[in-house]
N, C-alpha and C positions, 0 to 999 in steps of 0.2 A: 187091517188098519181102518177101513171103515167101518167094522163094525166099532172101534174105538171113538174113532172121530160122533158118529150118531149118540153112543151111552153119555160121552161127554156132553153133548149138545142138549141130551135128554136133560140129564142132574144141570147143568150151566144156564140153561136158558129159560126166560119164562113162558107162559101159554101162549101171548102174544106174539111174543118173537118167532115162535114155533109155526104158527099161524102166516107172520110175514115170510119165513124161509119156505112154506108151503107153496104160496103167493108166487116166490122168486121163482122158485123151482117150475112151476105152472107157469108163467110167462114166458121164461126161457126155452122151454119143453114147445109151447105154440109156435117158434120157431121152424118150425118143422111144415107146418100148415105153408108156408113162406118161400122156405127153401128154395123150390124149384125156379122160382120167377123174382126173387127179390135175392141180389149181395145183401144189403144187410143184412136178410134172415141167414144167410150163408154163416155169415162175422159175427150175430149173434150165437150161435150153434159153437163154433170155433172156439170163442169167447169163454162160453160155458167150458168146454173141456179142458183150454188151459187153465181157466179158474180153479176147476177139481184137482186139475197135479198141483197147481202150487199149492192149494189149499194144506193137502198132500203132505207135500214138503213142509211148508209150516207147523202143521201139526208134528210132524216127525222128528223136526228140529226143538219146538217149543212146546208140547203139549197143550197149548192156550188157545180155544177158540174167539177168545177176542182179540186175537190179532191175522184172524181170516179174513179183517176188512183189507189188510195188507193187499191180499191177492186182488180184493175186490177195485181198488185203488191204480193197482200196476192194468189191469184187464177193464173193468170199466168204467174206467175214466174215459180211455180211449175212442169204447165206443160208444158211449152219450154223444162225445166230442163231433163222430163219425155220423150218428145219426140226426146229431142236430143239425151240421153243415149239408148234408146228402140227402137225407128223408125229409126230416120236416121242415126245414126252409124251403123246400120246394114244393111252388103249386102243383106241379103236375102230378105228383106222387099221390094229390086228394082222389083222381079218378080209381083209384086200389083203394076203398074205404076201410076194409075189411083189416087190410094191410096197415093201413094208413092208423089208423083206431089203434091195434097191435103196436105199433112204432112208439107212439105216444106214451101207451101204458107203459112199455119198455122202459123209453128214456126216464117217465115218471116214476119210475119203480126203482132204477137206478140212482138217480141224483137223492131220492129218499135213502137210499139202504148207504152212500157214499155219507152221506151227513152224520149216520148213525157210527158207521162205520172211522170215522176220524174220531168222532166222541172217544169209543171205545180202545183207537190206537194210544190217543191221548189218556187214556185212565190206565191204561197195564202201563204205560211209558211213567208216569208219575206215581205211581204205586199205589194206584184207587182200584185195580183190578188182579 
């Protein structure tokens, strides 16, 4: 099934996109650097793997990679929400720079790929996709 999910993603998507899913996948992967001394890198990590089963399951149901923002939408939504309110509203999380730098990119990474991500729920919903 993944090798199906990727061919489609191949022939479906453009250079760019392919470029920003590299991007997602490399931010959420630094997750790991985290782990041990930050939850949110924990919730991130977690994050990702539910993302992959539903993804998963959408494909399996719909054959339609534009409607992967679904998963993206149910998973992180939540945890922008989480990181906005816990990491970076709080000063003291700036003494973890490293971390802290990481958090930001995250949440920037997500609220970007969420914008994209409704565009495209809304165009297979209306039959532009």
């Amino acid at each position: 099934m993944i090798q199906d999910i990727m061919a489609a993603m191949e022939v479906g998507t453009s250079g760019a996109v392919k470029l920003w899913m590299n991007w997602m996948g490399l931010i959420f992967i630094a997750a790991l650097l985290f782990v041990r001394k930050h939850k949110a890198a924990r919730w991130a990590l977690l994050t990702m793997v539910a993302t992959i089963i539903c993804v998963s399951v959408i494909w399996f149901q719909t054959q339609n990679i534009h409607l992967f923002g679904i998963a993206h939408l149910l998973f992180w939504a939540p945890l922008a929400l989480y990181l906005w309110n816990v990491v970076l509203s709080k000063t003291d999380n700036k003494e973890h720079k490293l971390f802290y730098v990481w958090a930001v990119l995250l949440f920037a990474t997500i609220i970007i790929s969420l914008i994209f991500d409704v565009r495209d729920i809304y165009l297979v919903m209306t039959g532009g996709r």
